[in-house]
N, C-alpha and C positions, 0 to 999 in steps of 0.2 A: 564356736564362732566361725569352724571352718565353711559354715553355710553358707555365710555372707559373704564370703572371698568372691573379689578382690576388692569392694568394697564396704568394711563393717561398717562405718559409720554411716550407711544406709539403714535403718532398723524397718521393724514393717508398718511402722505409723507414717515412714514416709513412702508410703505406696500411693498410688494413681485413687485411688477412693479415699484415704486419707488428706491427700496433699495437691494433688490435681497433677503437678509437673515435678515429682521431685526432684530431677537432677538440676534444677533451675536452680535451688536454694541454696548447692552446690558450686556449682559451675555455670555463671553464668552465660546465655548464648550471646554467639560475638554480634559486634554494634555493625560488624562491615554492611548486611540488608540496609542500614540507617542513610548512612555513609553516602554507600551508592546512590541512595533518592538524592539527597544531597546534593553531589554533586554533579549528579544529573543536568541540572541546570546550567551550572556552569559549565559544565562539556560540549552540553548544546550551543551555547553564545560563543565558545571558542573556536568550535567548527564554522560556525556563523561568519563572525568575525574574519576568520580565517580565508574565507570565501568572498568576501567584501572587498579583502584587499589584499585580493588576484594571487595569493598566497602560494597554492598548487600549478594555476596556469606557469607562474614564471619559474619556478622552480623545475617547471616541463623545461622552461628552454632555456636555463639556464646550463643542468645538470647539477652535479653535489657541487656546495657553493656555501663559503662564512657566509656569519650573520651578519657579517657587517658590509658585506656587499651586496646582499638580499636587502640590509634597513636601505641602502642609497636607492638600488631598481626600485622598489615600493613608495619611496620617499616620507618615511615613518621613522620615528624612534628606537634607536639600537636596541638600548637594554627591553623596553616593552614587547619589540617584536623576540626578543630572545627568549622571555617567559611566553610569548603564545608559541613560538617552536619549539620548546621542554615543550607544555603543554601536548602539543600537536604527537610529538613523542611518548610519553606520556600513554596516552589513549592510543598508540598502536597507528595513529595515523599518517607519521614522517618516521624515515630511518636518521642516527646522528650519529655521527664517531667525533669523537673530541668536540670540533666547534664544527664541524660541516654538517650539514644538513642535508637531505635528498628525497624524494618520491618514494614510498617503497609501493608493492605492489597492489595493498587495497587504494590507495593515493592515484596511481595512475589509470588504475580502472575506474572508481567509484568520482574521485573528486576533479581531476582535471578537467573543462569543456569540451575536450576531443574525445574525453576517456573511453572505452567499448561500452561500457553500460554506466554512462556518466550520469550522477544522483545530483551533480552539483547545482541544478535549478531546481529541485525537490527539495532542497536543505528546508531552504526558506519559508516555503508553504507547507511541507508535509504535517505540521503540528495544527495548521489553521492558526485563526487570528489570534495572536500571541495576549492578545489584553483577556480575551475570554478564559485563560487559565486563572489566572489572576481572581476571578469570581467563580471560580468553580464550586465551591463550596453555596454559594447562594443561585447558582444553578441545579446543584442537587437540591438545594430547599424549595425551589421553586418550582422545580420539573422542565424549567427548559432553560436555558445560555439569555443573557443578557442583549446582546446583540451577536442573535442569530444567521447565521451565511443565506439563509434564505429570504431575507431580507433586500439582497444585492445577490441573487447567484451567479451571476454573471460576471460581475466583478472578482469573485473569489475564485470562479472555476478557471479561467481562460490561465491565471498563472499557472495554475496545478496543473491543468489538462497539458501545457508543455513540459512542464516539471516531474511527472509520470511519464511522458510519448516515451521516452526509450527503453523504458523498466516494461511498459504493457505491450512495447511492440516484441518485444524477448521474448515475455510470455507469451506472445499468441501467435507468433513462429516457431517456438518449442514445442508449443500444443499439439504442432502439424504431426510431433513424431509418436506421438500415445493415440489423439482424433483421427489423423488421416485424409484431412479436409483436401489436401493435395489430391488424393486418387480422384475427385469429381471437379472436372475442367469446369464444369458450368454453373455452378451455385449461383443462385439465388438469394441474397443475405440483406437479412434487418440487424442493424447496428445502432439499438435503441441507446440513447446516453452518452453516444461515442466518442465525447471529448473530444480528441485531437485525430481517431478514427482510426487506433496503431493495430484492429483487429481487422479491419475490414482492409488494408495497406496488405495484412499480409495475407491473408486471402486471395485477395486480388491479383498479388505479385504470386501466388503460387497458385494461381490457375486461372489459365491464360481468358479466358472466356466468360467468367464467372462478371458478376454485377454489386453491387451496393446499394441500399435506401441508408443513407447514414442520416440521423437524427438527433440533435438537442438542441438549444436555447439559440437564438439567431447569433447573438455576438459569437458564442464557442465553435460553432458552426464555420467564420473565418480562417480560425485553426487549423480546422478539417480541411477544410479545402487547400489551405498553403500546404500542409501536411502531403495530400495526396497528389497535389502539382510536382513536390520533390520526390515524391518515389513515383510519379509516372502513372497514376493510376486514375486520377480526377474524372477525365473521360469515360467512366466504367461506373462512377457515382452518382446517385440522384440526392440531394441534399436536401433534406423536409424539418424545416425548424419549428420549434414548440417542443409543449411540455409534454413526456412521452406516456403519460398516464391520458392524455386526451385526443392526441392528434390520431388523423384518421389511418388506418393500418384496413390492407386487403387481406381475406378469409383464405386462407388455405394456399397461400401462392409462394411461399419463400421457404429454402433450403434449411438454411440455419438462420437461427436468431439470435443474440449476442444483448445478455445483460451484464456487462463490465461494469463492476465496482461499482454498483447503481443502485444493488436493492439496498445495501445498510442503510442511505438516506432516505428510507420509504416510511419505516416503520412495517409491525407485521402486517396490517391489511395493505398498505400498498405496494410491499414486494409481492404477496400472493398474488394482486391483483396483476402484477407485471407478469409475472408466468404465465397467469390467464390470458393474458393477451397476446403472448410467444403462442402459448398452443394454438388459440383460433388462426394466427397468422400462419404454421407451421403446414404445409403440403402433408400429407401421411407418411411417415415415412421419414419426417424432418428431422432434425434436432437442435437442439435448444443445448447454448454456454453458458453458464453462470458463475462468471470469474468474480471471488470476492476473498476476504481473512477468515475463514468460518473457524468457529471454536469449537472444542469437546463439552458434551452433557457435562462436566463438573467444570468448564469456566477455567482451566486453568495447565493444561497441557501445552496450549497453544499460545504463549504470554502474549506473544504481536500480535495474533487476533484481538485477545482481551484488550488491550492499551491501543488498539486501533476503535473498536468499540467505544473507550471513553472518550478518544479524539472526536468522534461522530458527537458522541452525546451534548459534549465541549461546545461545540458550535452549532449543530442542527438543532431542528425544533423536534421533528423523529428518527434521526438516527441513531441507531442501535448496533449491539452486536449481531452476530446471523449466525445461529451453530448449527452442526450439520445436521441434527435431528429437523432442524427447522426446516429448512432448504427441504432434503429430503420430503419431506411428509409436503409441503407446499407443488411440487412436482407434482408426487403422487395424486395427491388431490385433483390437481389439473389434468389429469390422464397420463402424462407421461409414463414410459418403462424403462426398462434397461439402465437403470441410472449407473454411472461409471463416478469418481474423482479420481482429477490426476493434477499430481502438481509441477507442472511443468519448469520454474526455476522456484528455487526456496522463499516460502510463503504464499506464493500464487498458488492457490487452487482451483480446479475448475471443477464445474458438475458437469458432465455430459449426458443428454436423456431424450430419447426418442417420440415421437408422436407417433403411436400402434395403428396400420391399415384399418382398422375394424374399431 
């Protein structure tokens, strides 16, 4: 029996060709994966919540503060506000000694409206429209969402495209330190999709000279424009609304071209066919961004890509995940070289990829 040490009551009938999993029939594996889906949900509606009613904001100016002079400021219920601040606790979100409660440091960055990289208008929209989860399952049976975003895109983008500006302008000011867009004063830039315009902002603000075509849907396009009036840059913008798969683009005339977070909504022929239209646009010599959540060949390194993919699916008619084999070879196809990624803050990735003189 010393052969089956340290456990005999393994025999060899319960091996992997016999049994499939035999330590399962033993020791069952823990329920916490279960759990977590679980209460997924409710974590999400407490942050929600949370955020409804100005929760973080006032707790900025109050400092650490009872609960029960937080329920007065808010003017809400003692004991319920005290379970959403366990709660808020709980998930890492508030610091609390005895009955005080306070901001700790994911709180003051991520969730307050001043924060340095505040998510707190992302909470909301980041999942898309909250009813289309609720039929997900008869959007897999179906092949597409019930009531799809592209139905109203404009309606759904304009919140988002404020609720991402300060997360994409991060990214594509961190970008400058892997790209380099700063050493060329004069760029030339297509900023196809560019929601609220946080790539071509910082472009523009780091190089004094340079230009924008910034383009998408006329309403989102207002965005852009408020956008670029507060960092000073408007005057440097041309602004060409429509849908970026048909409006008219010049041959070989622009520096870089910029597809942020644009092709997942495409489906694969129509992000290829975006790239295509980045190269013919691109001078020789250009290069082409393409910021998006790309995943690994086995669908499961990257979890926020994947769970970003079924958000797409959620609500679009073809969006998709994009993994990097994808992107890649879609490039390649179009002519591009030198393909670089770099992921400038955690989760952004960018492709960067040249248009070859010849």
């Amino acid at each position: 029996m010393a052969s089956d040490t340290p456990y005999p009551e393994l025999k060899k009938t319960h091996t992997m060709a016999h049994k499939g999993r035999p330590w399962t029939d033993y020791k069952p594996p823990p329920a916490a994966p279960v759990w977590s889906v679980i209460e997924g949900l409710g974590s999400y509606y407490i942050l929600l919540a949370a955020l409804e009613l100005n929760v973080f904001d006032t707790l900025e100016s109050t400092g650490p503060v009872g609960v029960d002079i937080l329920a007065r400021k808010l003017d809400v219920s003692e004991p319920h506000l005290q379970s959403l601040l366990d709660s808020l606790v709980a998930l890492g979100l508030l610091d609390q000694f005895v009955n005080i409660y306070e901001l700790n440091d994911t709180a003051e960055r991520y969730l307050t409206s001043d924060g340095a990289a505040s998510m707190s208008d992302l909470v909301p929209v980041a999942p898309g429209p909250h009813n289309n989860w609720l039929s997900l399952a008869e959007t897999i049976k179906n092949g597409k969402p019930g009531d799809p975003i592209d139905n109203d895109p404009a309606s759904f983008y304009i919140p988002l495209v404020e609720g991402t500006f300060t997360t994409m302008l991060r990214t594509a000011i961190r970008s400058d330190l892997k790209i380099r867009y700063s050493a060329s004063p004069d760029l030339k830039v297509l900023d196809l999709g560019a929601g609220g315009a946080p790539w071509s902002i910082a472009f523009l603000s780091a190089c004094p000279e340079a230009t924008s075509v910034v383009n998408d849907f006329a309403e989102v396009l207002e965005v852009a424009k408020r956008k670029t009036v507060e960092h000073e840059v408007f005057d440097r913008c041309e602004f060409r609304p429509g849908n970026f798969q048909d409006i008219e683009i010049e041959s070989n005339s622009y520096d870089l071209v910029v597809l942020g977070h644009v092709c997942r909504t495409e489906g694969e022929e129509g992000a290829a066919n975006l790239i295509d239209r980045a190269f013919l646009a691109l001078k020789p010599g250009g290069r082409i961004l393409v910021a998006d959540y790309f995943i690994d060949l086995e669908r499961k390194f990257n979890p926020h890509g994947v769970l970003m993919g079924m958000t797409m699916m959620a609500s679009t008619i073809n969006g998709f995940q994009i993994s990097n084999e994808q992107v890649s070879l879609w490039l390649r196809e179009s002519g591009f070289e030198s393909l670089r990624l770099v992921e400038p803050i955690g989760f952004q990735f960018v492709y960067v990829a040249v248009k070859p003189f010849n």
